[in-house]
Every structure is written in C-alpha cells, then in structure tokens.
C-alpha positions as CSV (number, residue, x, y, z in Angstrom):
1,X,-13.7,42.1,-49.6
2,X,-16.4,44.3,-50.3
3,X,-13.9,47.7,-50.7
4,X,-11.7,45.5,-53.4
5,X,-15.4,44.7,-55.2
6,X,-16.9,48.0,-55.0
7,X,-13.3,49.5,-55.9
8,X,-13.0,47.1,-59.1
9,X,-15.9,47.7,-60.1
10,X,-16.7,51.4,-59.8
11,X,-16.8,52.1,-63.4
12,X,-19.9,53.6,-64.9
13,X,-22.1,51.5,-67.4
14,X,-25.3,52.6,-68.9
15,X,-28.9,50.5,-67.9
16,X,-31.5,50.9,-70.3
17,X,-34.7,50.4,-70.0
18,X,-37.6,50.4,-71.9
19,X,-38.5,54.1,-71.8
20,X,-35.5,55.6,-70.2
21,X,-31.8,54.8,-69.3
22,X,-29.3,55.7,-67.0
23,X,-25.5,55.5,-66.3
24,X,-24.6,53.8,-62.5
25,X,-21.7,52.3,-61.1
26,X,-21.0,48.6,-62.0
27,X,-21.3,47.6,-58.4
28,X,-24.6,49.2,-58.2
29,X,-26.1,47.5,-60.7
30,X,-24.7,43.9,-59.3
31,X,-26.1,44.6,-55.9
32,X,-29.7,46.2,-57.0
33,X,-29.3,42.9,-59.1
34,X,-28.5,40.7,-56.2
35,X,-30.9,42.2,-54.0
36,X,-34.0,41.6,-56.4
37,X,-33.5,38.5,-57.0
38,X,-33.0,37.7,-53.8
39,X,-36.5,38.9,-52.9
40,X,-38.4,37.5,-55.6
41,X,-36.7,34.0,-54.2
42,X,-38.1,35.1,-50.7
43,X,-41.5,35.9,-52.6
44,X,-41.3,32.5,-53.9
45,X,-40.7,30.8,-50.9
46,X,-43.3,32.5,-48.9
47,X,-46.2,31.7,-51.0
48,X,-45.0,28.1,-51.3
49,X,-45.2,27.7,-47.5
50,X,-48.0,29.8,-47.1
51,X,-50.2,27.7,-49.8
C-alpha cells in the first residue's frame, strides 16, 4: 500500500514558507504533514494527563 502511495504521488510540488520555499515530493509533504500533527496530538495529550 505504501509503494502505490508513494508511487502516485511522487510528483514534485513547491512548499512555501514565509521566508523561503522549496520543491518536495507530494508524499513527502503528506507524511512530514502526518507526522507533525501527529505529535502535536501526543503533545496535547501529555500535558492533559500530566496536569
């Protein structure tokens, strides 16, 4: 599943940011994506049950 995702979606698209951009794959930007938000959850969830 993973080599169809990364394989439809290897195309290069341009990030920008607010001084600077840069061109990545698609499916680099969807997991970098995936993977921040999954830590600010974890963030979250850590200071709710440490408070």
């Amino acid at each position: 599943f993973i080599i169809i995702f990364a394989a439809v979606n290897a195309e290069k698209v341009r990030v920008n940011f607010i001084f600077m951009h840069v061109e990545m794959p698609l499916v680099l930007v969807i997991l970098f994506s995936t993977l921040i938000g999954a830590l600010i959850m974890f963030g979250f969830s850590y200071f709710r049950k440490k408070s």
